[in-house]
mmCIF entry with sequence, helices, sheets and N, C-alpha, C, O atoms, coordinates in Angstrom:
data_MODEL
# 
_entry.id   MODEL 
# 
_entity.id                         1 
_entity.type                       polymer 
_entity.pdbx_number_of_molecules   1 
# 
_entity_poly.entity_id                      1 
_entity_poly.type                           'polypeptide(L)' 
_entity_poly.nstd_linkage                   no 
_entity_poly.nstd_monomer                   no 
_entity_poly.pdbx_seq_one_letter_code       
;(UNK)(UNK)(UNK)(UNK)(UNK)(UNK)(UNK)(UNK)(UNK)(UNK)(UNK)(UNK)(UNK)(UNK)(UNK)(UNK)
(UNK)(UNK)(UNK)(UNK)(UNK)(UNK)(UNK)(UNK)(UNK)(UNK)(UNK)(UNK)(UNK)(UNK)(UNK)(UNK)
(UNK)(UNK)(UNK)(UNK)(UNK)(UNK)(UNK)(UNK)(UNK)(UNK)(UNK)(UNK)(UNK)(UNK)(UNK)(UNK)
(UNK)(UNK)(UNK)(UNK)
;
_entity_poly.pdbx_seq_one_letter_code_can   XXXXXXXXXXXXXXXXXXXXXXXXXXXXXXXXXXXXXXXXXXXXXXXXXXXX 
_entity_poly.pdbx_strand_id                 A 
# 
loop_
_entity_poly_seq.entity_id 
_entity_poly_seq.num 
_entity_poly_seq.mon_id 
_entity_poly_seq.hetero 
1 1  UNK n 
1 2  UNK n 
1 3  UNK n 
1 4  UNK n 
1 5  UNK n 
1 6  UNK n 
1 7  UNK n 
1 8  UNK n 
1 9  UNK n 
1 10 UNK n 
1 11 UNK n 
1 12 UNK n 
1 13 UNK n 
1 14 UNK n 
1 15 UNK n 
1 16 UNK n 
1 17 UNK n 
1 18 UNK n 
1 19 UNK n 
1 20 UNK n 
1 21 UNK n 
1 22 UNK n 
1 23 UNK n 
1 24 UNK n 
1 25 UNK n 
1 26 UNK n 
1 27 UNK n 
1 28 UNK n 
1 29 UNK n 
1 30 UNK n 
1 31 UNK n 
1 32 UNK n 
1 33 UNK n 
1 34 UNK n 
1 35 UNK n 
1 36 UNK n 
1 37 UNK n 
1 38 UNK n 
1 39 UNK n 
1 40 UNK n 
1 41 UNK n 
1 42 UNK n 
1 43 UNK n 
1 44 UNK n 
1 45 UNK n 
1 46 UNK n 
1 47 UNK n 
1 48 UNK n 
1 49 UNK n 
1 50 UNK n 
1 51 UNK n 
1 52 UNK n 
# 
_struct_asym.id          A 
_struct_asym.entity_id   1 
# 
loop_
_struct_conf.conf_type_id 
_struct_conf.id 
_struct_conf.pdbx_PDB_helix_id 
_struct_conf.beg_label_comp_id 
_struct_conf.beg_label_asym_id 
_struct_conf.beg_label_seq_id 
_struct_conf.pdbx_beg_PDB_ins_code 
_struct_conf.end_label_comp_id 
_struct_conf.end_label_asym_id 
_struct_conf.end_label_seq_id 
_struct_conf.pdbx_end_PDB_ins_code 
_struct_conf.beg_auth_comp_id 
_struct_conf.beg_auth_asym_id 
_struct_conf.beg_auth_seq_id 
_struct_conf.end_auth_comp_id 
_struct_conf.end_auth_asym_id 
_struct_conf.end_auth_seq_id 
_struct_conf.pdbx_PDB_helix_class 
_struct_conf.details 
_struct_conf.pdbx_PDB_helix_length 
HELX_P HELX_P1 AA1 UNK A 7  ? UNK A 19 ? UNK A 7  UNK A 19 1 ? 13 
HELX_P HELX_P2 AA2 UNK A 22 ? UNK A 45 ? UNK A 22 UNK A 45 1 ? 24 
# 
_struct_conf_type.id          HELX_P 
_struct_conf_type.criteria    ? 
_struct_conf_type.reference   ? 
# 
loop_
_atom_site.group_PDB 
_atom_site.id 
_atom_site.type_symbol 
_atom_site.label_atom_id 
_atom_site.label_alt_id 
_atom_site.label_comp_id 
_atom_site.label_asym_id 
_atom_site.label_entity_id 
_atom_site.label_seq_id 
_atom_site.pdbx_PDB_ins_code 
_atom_site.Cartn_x 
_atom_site.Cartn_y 
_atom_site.Cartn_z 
_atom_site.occupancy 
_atom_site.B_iso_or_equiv 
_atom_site.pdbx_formal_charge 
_atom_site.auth_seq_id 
_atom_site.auth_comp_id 
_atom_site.auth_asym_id 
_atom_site.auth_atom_id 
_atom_site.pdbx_PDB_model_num 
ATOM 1   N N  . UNK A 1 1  ? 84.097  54.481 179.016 1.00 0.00 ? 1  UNK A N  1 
ATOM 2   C CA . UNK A 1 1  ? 84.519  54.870 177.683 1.00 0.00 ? 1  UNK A CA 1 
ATOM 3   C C  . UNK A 1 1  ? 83.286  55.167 176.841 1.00 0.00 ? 1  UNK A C  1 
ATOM 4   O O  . UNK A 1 1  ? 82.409  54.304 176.795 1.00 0.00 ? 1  UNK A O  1 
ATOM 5   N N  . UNK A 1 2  ? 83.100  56.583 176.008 1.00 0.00 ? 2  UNK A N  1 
ATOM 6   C CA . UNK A 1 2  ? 82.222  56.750 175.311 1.00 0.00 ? 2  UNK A CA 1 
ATOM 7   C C  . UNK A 1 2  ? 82.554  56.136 174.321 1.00 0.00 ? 2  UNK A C  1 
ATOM 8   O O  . UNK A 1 2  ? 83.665  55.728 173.982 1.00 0.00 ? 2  UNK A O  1 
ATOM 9   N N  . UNK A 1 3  ? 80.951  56.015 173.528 1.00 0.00 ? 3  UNK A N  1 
ATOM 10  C CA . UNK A 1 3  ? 81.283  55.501 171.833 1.00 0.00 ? 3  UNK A CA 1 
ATOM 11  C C  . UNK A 1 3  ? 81.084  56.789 171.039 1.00 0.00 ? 3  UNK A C  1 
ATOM 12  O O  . UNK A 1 3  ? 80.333  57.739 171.262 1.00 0.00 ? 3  UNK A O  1 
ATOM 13  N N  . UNK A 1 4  ? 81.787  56.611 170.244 1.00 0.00 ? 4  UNK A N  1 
ATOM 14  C CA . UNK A 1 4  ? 81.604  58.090 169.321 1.00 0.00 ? 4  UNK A CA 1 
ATOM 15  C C  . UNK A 1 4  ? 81.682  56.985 167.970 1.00 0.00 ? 4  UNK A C  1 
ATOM 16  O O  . UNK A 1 4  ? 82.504  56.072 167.892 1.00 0.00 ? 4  UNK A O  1 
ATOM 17  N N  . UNK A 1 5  ? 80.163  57.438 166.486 1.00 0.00 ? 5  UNK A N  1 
ATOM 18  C CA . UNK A 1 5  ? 80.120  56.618 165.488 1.00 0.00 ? 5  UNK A CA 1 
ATOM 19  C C  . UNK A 1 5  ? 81.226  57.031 164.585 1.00 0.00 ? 5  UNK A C  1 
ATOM 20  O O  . UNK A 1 5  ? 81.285  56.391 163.535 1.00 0.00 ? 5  UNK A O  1 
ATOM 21  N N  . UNK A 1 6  ? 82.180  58.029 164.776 1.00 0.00 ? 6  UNK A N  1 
ATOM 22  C CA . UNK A 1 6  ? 83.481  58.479 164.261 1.00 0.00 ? 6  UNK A CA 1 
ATOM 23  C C  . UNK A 1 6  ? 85.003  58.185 164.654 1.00 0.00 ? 6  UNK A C  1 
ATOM 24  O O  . UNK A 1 6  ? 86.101  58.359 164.125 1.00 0.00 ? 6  UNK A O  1 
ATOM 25  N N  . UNK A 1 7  ? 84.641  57.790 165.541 1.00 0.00 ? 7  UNK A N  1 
ATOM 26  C CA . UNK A 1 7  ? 86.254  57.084 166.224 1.00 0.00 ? 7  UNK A CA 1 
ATOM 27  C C  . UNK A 1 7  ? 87.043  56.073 165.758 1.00 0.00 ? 7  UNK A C  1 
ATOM 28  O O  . UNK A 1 7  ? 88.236  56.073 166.064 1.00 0.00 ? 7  UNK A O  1 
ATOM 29  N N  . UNK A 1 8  ? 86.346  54.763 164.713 1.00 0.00 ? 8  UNK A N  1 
ATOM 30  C CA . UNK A 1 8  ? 86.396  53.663 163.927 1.00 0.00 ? 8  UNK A CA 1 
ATOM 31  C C  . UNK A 1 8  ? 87.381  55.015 162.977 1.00 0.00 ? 8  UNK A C  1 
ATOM 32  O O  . UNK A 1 8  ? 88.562  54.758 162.746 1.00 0.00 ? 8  UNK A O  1 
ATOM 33  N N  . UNK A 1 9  ? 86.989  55.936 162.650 1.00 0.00 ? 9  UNK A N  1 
ATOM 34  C CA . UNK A 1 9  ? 87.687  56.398 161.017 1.00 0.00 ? 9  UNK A CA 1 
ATOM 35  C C  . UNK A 1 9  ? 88.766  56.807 161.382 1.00 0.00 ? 9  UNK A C  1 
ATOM 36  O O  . UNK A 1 9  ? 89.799  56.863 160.715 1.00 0.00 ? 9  UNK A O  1 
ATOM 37  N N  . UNK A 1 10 ? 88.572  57.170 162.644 1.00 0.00 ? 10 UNK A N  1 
ATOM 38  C CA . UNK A 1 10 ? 89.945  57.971 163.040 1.00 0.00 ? 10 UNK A CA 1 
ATOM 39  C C  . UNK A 1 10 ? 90.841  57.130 163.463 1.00 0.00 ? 10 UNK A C  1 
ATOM 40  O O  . UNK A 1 10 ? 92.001  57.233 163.062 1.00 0.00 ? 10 UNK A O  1 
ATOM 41  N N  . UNK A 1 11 ? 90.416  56.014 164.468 1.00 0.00 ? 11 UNK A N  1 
ATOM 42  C CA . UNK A 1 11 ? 91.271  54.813 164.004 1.00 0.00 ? 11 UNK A CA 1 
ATOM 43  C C  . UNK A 1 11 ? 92.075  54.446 163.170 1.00 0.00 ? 11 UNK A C  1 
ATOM 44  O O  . UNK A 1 11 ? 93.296  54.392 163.313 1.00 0.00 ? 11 UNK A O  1 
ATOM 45  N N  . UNK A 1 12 ? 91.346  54.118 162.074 1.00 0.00 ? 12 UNK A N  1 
ATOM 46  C CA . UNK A 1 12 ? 91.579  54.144 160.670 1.00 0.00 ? 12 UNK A CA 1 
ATOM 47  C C  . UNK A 1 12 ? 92.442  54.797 160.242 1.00 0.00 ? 12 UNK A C  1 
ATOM 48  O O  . UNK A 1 12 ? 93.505  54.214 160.029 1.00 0.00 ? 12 UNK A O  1 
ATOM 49  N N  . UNK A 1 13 ? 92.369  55.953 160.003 1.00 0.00 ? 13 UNK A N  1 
ATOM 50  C CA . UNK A 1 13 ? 92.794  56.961 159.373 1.00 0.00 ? 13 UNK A CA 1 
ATOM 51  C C  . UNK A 1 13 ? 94.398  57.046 160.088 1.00 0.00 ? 13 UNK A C  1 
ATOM 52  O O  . UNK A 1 13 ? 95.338  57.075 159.294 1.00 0.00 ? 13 UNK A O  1 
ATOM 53  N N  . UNK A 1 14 ? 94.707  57.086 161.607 1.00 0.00 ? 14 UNK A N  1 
ATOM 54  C CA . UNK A 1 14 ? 95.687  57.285 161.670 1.00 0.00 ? 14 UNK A CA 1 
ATOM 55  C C  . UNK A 1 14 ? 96.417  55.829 161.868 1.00 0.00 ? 14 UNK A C  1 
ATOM 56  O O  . UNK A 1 14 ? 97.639  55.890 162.005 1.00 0.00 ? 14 UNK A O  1 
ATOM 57  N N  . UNK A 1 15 ? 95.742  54.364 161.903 1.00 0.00 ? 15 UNK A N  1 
ATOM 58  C CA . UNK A 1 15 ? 96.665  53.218 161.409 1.00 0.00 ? 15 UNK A CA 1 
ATOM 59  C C  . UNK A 1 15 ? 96.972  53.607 159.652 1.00 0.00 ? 15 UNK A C  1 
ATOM 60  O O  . UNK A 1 15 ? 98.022  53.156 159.194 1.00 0.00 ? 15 UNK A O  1 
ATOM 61  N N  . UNK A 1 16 ? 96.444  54.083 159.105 1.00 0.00 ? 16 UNK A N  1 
ATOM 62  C CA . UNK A 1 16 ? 96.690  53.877 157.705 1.00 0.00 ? 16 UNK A CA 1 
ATOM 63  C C  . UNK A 1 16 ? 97.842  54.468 157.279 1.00 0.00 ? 16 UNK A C  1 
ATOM 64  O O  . UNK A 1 16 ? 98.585  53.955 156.443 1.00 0.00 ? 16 UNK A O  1 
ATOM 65  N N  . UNK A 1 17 ? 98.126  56.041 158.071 1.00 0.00 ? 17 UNK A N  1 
ATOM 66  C CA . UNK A 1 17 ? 99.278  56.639 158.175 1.00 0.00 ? 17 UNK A CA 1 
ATOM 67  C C  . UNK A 1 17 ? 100.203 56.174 158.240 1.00 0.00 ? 17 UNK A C  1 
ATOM 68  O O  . UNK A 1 17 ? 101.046 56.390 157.369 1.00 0.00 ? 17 UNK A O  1 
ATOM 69  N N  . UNK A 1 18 ? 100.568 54.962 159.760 1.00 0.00 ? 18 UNK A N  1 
ATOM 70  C CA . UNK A 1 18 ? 101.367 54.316 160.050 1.00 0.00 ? 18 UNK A CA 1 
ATOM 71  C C  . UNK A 1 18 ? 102.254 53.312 159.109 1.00 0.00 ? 18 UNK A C  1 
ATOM 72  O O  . UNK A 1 18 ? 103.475 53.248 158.971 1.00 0.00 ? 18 UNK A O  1 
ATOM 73  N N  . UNK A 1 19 ? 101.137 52.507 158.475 1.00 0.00 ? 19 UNK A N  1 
ATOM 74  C CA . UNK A 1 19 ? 101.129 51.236 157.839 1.00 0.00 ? 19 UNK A CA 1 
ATOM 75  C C  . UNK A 1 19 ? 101.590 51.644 156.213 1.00 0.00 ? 19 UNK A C  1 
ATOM 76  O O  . UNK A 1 19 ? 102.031 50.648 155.639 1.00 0.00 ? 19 UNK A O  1 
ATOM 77  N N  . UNK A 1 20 ? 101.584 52.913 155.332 1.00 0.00 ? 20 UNK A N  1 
ATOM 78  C CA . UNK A 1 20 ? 101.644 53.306 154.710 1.00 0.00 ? 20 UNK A CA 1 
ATOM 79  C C  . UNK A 1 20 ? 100.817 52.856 153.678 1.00 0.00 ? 20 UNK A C  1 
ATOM 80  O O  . UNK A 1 20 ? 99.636  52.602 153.914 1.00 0.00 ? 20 UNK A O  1 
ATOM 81  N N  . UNK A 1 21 ? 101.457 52.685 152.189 1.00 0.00 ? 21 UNK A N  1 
ATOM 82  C CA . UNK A 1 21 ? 99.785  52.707 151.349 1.00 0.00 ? 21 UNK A CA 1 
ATOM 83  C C  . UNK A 1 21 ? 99.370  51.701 151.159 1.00 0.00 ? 21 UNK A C  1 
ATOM 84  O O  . UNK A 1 21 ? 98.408  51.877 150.411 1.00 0.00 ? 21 UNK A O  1 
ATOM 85  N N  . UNK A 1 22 ? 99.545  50.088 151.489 1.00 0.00 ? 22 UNK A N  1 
ATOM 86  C CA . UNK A 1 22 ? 100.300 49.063 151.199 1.00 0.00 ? 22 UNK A CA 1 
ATOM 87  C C  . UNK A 1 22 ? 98.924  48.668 151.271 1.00 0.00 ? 22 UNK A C  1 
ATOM 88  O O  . UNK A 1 22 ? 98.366  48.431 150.200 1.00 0.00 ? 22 UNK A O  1 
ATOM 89  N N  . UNK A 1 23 ? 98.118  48.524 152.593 1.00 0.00 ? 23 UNK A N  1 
ATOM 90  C CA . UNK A 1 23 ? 96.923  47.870 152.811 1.00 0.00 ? 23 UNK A CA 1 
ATOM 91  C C  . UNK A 1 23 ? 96.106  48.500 152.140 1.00 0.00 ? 23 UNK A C  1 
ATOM 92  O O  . UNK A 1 23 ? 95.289  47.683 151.717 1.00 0.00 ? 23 UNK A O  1 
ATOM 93  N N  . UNK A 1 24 ? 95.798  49.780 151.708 1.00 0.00 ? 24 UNK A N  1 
ATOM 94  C CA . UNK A 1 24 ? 95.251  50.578 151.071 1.00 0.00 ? 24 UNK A CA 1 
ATOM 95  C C  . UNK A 1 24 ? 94.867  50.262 149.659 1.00 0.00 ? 24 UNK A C  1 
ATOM 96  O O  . UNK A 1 24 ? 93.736  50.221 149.175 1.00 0.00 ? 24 UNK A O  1 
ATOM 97  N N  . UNK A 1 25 ? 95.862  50.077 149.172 1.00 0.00 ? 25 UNK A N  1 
ATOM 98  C CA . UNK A 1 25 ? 96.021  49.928 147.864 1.00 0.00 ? 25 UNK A CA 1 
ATOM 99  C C  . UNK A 1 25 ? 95.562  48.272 147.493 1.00 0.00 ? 25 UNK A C  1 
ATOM 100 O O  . UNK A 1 25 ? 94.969  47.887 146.486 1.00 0.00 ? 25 UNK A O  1 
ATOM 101 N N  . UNK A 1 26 ? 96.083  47.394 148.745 1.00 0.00 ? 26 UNK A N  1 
ATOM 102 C CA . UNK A 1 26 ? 95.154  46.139 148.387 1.00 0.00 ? 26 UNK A CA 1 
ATOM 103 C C  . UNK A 1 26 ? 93.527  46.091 148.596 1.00 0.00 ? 26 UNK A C  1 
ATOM 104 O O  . UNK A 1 26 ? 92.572  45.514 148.076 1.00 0.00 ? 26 UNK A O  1 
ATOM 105 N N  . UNK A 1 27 ? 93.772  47.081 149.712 1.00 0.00 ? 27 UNK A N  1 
ATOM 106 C CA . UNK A 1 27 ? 91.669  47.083 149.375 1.00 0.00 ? 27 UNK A CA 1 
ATOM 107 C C  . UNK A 1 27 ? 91.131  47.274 148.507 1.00 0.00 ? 27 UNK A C  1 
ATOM 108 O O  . UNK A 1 27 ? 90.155  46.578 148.224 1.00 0.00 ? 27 UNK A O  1 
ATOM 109 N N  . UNK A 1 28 ? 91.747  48.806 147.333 1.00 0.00 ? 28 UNK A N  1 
ATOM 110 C CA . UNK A 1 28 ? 91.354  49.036 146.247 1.00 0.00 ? 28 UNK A CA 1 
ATOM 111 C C  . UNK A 1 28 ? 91.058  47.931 145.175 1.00 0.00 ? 28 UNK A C  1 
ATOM 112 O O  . UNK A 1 28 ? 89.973  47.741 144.625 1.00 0.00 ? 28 UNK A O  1 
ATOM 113 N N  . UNK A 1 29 ? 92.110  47.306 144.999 1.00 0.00 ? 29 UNK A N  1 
ATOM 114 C CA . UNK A 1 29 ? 92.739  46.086 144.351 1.00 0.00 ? 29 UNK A CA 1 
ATOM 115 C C  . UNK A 1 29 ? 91.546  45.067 143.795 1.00 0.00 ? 29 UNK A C  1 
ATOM 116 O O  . UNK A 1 29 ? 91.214  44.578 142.715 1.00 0.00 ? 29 UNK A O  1 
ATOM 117 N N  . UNK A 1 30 ? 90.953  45.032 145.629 1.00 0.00 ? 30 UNK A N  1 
ATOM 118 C CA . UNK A 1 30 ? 90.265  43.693 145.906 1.00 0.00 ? 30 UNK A CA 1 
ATOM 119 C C  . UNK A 1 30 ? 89.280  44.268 145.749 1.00 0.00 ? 30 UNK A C  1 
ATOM 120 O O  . UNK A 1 30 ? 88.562  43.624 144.984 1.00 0.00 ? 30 UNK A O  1 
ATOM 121 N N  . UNK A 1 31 ? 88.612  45.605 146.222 1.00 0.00 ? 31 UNK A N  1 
ATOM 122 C CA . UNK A 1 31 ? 86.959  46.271 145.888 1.00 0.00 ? 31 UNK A CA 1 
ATOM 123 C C  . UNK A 1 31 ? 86.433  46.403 143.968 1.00 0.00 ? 31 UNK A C  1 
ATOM 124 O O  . UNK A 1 31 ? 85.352  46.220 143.408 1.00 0.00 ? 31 UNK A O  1 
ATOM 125 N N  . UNK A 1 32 ? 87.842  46.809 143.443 1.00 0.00 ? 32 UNK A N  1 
ATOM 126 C CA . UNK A 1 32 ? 88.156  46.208 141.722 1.00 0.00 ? 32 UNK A CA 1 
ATOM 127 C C  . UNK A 1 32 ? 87.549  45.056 141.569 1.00 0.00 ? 32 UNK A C  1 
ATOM 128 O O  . UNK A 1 32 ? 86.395  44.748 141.270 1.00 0.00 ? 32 UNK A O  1 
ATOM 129 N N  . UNK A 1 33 ? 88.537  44.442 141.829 1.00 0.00 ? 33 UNK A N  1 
ATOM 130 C CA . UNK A 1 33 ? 88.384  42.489 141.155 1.00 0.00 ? 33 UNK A CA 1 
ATOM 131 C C  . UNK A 1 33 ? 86.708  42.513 141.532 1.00 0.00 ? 33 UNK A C  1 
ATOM 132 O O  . UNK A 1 33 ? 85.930  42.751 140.608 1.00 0.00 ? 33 UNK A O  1 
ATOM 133 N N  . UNK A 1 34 ? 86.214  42.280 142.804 1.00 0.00 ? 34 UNK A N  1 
ATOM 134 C CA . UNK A 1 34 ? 85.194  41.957 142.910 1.00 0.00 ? 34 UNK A CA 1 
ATOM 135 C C  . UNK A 1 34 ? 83.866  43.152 142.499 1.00 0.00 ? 34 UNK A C  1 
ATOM 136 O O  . UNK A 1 34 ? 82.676  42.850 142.587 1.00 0.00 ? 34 UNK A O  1 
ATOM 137 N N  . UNK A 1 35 ? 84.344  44.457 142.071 1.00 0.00 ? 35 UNK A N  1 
ATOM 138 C CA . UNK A 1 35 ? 83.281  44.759 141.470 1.00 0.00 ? 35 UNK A CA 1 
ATOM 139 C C  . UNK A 1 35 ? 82.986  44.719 139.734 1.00 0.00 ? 35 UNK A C  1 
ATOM 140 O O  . UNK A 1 35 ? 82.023  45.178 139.119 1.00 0.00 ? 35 UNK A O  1 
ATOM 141 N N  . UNK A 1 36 ? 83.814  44.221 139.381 1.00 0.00 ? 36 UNK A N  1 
ATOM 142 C CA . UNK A 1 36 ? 84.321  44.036 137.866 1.00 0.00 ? 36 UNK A CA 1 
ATOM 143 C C  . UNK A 1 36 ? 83.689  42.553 137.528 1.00 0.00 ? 36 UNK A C  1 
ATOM 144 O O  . UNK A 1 36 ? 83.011  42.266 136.541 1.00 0.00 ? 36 UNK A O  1 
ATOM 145 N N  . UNK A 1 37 ? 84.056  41.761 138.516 1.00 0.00 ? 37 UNK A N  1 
ATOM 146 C CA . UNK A 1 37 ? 83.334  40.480 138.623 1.00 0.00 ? 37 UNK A CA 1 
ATOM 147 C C  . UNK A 1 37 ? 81.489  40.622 138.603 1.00 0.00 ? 37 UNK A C  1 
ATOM 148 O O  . UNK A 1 37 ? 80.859  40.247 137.614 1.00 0.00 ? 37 UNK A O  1 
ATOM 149 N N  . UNK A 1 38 ? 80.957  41.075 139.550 1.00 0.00 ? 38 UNK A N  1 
ATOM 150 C CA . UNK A 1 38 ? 79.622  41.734 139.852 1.00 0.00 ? 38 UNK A CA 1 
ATOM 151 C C  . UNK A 1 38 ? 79.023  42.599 138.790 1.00 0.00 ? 38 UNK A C  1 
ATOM 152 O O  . UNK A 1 38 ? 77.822  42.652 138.524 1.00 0.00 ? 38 UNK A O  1 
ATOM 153 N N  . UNK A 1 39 ? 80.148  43.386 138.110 1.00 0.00 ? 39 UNK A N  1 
ATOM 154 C CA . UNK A 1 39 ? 79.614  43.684 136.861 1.00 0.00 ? 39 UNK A CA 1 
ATOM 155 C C  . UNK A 1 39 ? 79.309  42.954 135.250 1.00 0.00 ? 39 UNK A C  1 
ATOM 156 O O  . UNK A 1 39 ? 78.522  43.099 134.314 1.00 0.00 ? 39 UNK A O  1 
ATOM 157 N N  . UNK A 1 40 ? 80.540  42.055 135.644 1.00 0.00 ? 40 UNK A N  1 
ATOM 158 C CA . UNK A 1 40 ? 80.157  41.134 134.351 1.00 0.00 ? 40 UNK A CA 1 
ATOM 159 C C  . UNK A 1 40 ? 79.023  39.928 134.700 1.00 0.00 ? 40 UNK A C  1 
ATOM 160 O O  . UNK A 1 40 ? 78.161  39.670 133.861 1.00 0.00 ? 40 UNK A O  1 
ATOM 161 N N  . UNK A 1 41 ? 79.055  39.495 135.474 1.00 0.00 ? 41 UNK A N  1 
ATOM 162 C CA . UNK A 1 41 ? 77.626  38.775 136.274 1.00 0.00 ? 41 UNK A CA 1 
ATOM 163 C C  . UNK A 1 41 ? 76.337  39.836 135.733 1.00 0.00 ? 41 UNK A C  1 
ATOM 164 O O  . UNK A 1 41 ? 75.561  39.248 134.980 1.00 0.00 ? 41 UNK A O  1 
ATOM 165 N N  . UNK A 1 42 ? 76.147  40.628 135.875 1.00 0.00 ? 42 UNK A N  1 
ATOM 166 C CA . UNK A 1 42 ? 74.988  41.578 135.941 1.00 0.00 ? 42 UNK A CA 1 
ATOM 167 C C  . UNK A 1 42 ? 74.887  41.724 134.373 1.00 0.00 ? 42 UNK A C  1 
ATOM 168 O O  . UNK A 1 42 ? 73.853  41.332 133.832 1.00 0.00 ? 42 UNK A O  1 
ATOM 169 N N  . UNK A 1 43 ? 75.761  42.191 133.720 1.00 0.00 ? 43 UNK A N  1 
ATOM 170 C CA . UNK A 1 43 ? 75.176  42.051 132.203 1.00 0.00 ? 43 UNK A CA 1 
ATOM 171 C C  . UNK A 1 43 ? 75.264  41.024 131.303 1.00 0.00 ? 43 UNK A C  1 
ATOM 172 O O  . UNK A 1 43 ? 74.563  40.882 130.302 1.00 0.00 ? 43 UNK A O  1 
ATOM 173 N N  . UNK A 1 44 ? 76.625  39.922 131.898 1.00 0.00 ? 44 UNK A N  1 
ATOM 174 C CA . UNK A 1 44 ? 75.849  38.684 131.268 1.00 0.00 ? 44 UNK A CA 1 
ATOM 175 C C  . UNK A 1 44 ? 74.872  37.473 131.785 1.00 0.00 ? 44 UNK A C  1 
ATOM 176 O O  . UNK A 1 44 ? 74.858  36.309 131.385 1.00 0.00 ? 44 UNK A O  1 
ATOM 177 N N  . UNK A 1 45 ? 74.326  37.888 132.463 1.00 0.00 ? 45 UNK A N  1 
ATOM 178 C CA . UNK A 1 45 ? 72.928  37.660 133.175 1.00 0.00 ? 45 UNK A CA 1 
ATOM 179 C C  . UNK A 1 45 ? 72.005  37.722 131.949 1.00 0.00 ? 45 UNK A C  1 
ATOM 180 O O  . UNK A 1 45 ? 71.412  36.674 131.690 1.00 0.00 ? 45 UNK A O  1 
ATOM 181 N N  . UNK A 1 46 ? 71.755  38.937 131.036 1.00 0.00 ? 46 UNK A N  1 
ATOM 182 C CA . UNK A 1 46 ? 70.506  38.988 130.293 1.00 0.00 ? 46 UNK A CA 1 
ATOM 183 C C  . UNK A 1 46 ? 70.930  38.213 129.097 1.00 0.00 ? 46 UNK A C  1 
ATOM 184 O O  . UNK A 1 46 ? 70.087  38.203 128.200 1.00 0.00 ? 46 UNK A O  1 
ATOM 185 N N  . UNK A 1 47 ? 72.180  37.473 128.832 1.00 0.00 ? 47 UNK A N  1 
ATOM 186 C CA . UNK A 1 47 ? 72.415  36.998 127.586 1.00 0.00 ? 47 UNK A CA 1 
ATOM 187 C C  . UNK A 1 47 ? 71.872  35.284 127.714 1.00 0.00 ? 47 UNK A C  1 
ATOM 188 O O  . UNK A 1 47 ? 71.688  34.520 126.767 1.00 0.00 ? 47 UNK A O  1 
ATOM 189 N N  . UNK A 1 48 ? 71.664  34.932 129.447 1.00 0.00 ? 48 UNK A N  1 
ATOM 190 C CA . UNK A 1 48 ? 70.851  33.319 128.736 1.00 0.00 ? 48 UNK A CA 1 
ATOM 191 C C  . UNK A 1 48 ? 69.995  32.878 128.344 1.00 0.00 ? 48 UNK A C  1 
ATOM 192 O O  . UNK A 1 48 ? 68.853  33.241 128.627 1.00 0.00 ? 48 UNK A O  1 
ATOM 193 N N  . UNK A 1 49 ? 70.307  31.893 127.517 1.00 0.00 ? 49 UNK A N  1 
ATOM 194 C CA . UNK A 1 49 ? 68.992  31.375 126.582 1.00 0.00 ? 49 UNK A CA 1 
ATOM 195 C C  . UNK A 1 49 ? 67.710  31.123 127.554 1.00 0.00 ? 49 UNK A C  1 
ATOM 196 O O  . UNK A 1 49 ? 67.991  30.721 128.683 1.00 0.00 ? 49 UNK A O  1 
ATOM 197 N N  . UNK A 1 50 ? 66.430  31.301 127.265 1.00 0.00 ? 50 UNK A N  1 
ATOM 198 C CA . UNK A 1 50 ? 65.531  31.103 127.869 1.00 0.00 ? 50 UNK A CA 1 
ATOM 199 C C  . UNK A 1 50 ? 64.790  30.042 126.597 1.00 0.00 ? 50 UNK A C  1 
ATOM 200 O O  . UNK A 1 50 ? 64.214  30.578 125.650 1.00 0.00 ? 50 UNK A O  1 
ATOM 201 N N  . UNK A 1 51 ? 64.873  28.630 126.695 1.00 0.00 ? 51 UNK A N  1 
ATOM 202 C CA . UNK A 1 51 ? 64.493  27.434 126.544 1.00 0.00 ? 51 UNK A CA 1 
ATOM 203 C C  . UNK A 1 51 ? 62.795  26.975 127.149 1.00 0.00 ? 51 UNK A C  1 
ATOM 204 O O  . UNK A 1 51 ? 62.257  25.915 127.469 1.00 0.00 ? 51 UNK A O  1 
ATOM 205 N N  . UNK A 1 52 ? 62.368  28.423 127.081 1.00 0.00 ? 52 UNK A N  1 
ATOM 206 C CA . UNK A 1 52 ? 60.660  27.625 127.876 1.00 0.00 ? 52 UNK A CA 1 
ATOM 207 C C  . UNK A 1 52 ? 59.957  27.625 127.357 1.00 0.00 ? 52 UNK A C  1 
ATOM 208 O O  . UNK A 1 52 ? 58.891  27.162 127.763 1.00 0.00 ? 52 UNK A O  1 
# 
């Protein structure tokens, strides 16, 4: 069996078909929450007191 670095998408691509938007839409969901999180981390990062 060859490896092809494109076969994973196509995988992909045609379980996603199958499965309809369901998993899809929770990845989105979850790539949200946690980049929304990562973003408020990152700018309230420069708001602590520096006490030195």
């Amino acid at each position: 069996m060859e490896h092809h670095p494109t076969a994973w998408l196509a995988e992909a691509a045609s379980a996603a078909g199958q499965e309809g938007s369901g998993n899809l839409l929770r990845v989105v969901l979850i790539v949200m929450v946690l980049g929304c999180a990562l973003t408020a981390w990152f700018l309230l990062r420069g708001y602590k007191r520096k006490d030195d």
